[in-house]
C-alpha positions as CSV (number, residue, x, y, z in Angstrom):
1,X,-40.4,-66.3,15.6
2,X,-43.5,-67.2,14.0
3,X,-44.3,-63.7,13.4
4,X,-41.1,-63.1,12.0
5,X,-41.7,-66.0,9.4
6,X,-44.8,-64.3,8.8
7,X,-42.7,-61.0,7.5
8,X,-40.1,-63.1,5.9
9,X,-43.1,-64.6,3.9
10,X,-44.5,-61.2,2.5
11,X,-41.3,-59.4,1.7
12,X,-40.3,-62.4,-0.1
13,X,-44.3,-62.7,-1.9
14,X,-44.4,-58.2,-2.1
15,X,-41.1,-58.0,-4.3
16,X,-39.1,-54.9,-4.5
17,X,-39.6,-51.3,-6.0
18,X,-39.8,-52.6,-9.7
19,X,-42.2,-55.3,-8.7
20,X,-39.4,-57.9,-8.5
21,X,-39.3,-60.7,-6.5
22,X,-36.6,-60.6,-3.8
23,X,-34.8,-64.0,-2.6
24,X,-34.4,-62.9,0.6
25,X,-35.1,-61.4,3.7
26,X,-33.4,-59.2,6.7
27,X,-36.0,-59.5,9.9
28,X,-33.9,-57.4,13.2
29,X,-34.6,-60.2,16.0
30,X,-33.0,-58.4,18.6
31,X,-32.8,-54.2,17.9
32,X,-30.9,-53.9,21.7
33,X,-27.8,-55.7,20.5
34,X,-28.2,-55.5,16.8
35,X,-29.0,-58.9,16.1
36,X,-30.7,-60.0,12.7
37,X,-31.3,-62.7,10.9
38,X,-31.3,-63.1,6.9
39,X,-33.9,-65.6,5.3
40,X,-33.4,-67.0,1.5
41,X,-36.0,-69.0,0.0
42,X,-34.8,-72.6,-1.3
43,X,-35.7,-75.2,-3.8
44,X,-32.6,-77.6,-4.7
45,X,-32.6,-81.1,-3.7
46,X,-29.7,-80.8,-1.3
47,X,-28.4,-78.0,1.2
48,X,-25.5,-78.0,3.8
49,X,-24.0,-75.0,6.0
50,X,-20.8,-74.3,7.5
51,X,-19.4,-71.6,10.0
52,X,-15.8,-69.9,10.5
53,X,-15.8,-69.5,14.2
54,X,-12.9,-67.5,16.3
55,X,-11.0,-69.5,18.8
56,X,-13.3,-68.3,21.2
57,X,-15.9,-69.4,19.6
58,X,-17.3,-66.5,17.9
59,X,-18.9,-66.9,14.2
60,X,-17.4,-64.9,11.9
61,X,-19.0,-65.9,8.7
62,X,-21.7,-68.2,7.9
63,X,-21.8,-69.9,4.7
64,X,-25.2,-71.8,3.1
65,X,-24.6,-73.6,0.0
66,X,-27.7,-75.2,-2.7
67,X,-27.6,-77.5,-5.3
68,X,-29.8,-80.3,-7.3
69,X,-28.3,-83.1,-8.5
70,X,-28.2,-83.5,-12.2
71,X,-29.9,-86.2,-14.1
């Protein structure tokens, strides 16, 4: 994994075609079974995460939320 974080870190830092910077990225952690993983860089004061799973206990979606508080 710590390589991964490695290539997380530079596609974030190397930006996209127009010299962008990108908020997040895609690393494949396991190419067999199609397994990848999405990175996001974040800042706010607060984060939280949920997941929709299937009775058998399959996730379905994943959802990350962000937010400062206001002042």
């Amino acid at each position: 994994m710590p390589n991964d974080l490695r290539e997380v870190k530079r596609i974030i830092a190397a930006g996209d075609g127009q010299s962008r910077r990108v908020n997040y990225a895609e690393i494949v952690t396991d190419p067999d079974r199609g397994g990848n993983a999405l990175f996001f860089a974040v800042n706010e004061e607060e984060r939280d995460g949920y997941e929709a799973l299937e009775e058998d206990g399959t996730v379905v979606c994943l959802a990350f939320i962000a937010y400062d508080f206001a002042y």
